[in-house]
PASEBA-1860 file (N, C-alpha, C; in nm, 3 decimals):
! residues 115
1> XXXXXXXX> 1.774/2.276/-1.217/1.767/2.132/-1.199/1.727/2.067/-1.332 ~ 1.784/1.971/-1.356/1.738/1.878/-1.486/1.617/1.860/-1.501 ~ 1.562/1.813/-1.641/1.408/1.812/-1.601/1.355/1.747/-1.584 ~ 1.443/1.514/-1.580/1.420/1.424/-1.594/1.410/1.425/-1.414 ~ 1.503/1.506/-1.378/1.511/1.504/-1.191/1.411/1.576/-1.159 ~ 1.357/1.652/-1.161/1.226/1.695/-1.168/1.098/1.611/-1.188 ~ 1.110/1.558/-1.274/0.974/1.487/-1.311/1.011/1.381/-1.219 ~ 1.154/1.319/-1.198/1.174/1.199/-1.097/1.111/1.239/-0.954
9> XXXXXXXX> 1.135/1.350/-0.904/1.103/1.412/-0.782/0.973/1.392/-0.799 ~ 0.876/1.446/-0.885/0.727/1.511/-0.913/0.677/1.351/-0.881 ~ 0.724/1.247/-0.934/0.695/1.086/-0.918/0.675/1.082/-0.791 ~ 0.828/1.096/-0.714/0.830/1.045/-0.593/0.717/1.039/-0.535 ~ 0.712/1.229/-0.510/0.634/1.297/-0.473/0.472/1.239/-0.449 ~ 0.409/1.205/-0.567/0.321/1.149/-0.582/0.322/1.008/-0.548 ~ 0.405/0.927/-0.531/0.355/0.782/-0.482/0.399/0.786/-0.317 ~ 0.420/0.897/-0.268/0.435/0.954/-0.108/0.276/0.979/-0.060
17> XXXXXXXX> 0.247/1.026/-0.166/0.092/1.130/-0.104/-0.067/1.010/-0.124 ~ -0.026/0.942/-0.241/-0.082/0.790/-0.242/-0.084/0.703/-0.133 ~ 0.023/0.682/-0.099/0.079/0.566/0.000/0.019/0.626/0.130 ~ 0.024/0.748/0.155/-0.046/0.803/0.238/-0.173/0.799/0.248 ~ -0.238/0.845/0.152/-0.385/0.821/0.172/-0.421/0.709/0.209 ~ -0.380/0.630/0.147/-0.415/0.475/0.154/-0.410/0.414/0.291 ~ -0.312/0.444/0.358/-0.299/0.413/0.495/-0.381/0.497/0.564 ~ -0.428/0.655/0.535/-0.479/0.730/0.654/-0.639/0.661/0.610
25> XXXXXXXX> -0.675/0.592/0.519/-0.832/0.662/0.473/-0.881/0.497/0.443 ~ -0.803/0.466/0.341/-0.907/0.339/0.251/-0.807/0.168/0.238 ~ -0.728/0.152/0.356/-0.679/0.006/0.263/-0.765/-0.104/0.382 ~ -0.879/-0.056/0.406/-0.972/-0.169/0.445/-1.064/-0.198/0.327 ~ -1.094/-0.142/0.261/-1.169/-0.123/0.133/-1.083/-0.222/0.023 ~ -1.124/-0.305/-0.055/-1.081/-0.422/-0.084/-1.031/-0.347/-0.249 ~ -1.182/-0.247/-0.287/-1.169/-0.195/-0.409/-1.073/-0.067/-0.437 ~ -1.055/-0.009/-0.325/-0.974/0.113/-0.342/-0.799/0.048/-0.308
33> XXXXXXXX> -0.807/-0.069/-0.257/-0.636/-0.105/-0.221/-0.620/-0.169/-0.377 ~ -0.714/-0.217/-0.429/-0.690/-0.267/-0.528/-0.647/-0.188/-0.626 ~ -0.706/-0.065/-0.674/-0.709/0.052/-0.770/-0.562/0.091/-0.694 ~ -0.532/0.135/-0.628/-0.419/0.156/-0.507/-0.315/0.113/-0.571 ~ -0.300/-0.040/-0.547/-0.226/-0.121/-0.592/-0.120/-0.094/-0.750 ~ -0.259/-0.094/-0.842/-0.253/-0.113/-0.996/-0.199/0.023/-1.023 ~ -0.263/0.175/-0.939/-0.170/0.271/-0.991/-0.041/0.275/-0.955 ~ -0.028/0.262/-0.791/0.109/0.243/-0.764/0.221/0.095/-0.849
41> XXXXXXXX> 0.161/0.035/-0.893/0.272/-0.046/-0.965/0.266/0.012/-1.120 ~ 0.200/0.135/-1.155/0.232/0.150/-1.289/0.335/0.284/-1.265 ~ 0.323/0.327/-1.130/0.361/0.478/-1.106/0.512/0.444/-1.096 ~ 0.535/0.277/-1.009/0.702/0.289/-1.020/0.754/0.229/-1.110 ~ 0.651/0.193/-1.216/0.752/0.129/-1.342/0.802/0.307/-1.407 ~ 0.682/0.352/-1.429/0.722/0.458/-1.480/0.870/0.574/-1.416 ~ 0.880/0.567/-1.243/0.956/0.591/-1.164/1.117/0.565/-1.226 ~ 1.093/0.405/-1.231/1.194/0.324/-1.294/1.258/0.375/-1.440
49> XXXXXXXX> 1.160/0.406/-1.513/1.216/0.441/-1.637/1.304/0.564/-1.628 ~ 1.222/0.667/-1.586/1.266/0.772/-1.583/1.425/0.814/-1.479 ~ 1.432/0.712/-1.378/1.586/0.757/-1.316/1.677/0.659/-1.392 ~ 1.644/0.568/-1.500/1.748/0.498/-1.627/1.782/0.608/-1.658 ~ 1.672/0.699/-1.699/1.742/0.884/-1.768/1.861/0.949/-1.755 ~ 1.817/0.960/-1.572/1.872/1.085/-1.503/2.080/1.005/-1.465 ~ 2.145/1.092/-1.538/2.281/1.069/-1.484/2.262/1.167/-1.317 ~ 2.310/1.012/-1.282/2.284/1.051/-1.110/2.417/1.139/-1.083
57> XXXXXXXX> 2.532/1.097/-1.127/2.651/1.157/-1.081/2.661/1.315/-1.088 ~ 2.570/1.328/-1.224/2.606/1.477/-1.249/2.509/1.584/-1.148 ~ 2.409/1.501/-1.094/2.309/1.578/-1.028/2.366/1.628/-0.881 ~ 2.373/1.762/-0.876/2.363/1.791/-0.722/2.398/1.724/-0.576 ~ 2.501/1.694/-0.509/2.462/1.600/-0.397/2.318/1.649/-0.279 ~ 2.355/1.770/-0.278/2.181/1.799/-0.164/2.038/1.774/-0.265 ~ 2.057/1.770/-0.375/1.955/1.738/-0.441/1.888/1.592/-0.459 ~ 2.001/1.484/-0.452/2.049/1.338/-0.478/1.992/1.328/-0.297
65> XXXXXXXX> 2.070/1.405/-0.185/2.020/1.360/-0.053/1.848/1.411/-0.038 ~ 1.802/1.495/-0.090/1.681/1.509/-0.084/1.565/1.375/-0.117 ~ 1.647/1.353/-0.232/1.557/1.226/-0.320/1.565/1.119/-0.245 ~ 1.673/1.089/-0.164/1.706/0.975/-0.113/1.614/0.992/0.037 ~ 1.624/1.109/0.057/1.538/1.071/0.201/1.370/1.081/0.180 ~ 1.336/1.096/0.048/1.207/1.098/-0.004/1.188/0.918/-0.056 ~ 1.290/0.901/-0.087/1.254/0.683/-0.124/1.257/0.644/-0.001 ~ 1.367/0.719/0.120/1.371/0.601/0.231/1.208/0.688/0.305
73> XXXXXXXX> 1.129/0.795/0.282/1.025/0.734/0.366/0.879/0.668/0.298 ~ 0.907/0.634/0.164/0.819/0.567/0.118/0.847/0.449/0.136 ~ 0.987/0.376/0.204/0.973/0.258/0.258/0.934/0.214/0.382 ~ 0.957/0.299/0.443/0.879/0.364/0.612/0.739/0.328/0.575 ~ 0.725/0.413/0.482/0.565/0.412/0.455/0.486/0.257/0.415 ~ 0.596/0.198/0.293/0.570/0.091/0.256/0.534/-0.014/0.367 ~ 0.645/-0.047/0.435/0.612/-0.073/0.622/0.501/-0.111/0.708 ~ 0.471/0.027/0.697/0.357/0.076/0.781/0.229/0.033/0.685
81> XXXXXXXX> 0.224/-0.004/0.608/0.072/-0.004/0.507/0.091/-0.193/0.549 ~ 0.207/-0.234/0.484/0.214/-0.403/0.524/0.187/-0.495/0.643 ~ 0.227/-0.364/0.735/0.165/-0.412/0.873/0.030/-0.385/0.895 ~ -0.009/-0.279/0.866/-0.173/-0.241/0.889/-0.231/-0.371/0.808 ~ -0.192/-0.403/0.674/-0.275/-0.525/0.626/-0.289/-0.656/0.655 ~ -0.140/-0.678/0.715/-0.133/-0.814/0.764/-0.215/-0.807/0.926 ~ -0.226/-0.694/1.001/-0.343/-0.704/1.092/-0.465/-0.716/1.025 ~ -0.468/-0.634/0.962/-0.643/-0.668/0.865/-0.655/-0.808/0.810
89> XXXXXXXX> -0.550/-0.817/0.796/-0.567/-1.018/0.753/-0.619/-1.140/0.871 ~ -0.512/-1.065/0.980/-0.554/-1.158/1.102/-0.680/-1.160/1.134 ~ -0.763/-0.995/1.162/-0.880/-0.973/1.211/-0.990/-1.076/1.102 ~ -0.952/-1.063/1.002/-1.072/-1.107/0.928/-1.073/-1.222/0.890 ~ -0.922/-1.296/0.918/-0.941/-1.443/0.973/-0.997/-1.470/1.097 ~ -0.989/-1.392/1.189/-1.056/-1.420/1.305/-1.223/-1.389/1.254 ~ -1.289/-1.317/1.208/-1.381/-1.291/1.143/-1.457/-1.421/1.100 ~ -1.395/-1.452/0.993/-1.450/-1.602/0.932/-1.424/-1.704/1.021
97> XXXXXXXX> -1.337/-1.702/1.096/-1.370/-1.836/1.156/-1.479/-1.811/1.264 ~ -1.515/-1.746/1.334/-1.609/-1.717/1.463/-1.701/-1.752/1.345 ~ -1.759/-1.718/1.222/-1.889/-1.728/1.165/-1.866/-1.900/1.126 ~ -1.779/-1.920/1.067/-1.768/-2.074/1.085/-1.845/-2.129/1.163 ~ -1.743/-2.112/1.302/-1.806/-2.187/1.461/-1.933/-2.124/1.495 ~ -1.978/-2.037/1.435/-2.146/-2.021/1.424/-2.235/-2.081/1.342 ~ -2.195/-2.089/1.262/-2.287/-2.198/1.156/-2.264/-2.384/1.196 ~ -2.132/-2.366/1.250/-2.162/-2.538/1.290/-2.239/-2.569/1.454
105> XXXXXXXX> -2.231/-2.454/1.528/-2.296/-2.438/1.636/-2.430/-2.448/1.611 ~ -2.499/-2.370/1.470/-2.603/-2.399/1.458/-2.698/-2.509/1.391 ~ -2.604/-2.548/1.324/-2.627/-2.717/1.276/-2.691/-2.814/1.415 ~ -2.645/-2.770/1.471/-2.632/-2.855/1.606/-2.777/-2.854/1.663 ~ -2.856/-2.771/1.628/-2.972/-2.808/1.691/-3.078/-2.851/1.624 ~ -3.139/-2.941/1.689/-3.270/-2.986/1.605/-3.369/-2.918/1.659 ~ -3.406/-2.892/1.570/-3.596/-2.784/1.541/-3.684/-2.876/1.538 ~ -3.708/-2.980/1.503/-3.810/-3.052/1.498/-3.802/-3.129/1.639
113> XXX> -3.776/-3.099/1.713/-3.828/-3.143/1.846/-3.912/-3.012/1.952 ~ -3.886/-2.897/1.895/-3.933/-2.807/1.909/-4.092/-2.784/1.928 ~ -4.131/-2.719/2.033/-4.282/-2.712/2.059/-4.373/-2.601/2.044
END
């Protein structure tokens, strides 16, 4: 196998096992989605460069279908992380607002009539 398809694979590979963690373990964590984030967008520029390399035509077709069903489940994956966050978005809008309507609930009473 070429060695640019290789290292393309070895990429994949690695922003599969990322994307994973992230969803099984830490993208409630504000600091680790963040770090998350910044490697995975340096991991597919680099991704990017490297299949400019690779002449796709000359490569293998079971090799080419391998790769391809390794991008389509990091979009699966991609998916699945966007939805988990956009629930984490809702919850913690629901979050702030209940503390909202607690702090104006508590405005509401006067203490100095208190005995």
């Amino acid at each position: 196998m070429n060695k640019m398809v290789e290292l393309f694979d070895e990429f994949i590979t690695k922003a599969i096992v990322m994307t994973e963690n992230i969803i099984n373990d830490n993208y409630k964590d504000s600091s680790k989605l963040s770090d998350f984030t910044q490697n995975r967008e340096r991991l597919m520029a680099i991704i990017e460069q490297v299949s400019l390399q690779v002449q796709w035509e000359d490569i293998d077709q079971n090799i080419r279908h391998d790769i391809d069903r390794k991008i389509d489940y990091i979009k699966k994956l991609d998916l699945k992380l966007l939805t988990l966050l956009q629930e984490h978005q809702i919850e913690i809008k629901a979050e702030i607002e209940q503390t909202f309507k607690q702090k104006e609930n508590i405005k509401g009473y006067n203490l100095t009539d208190v005995k």
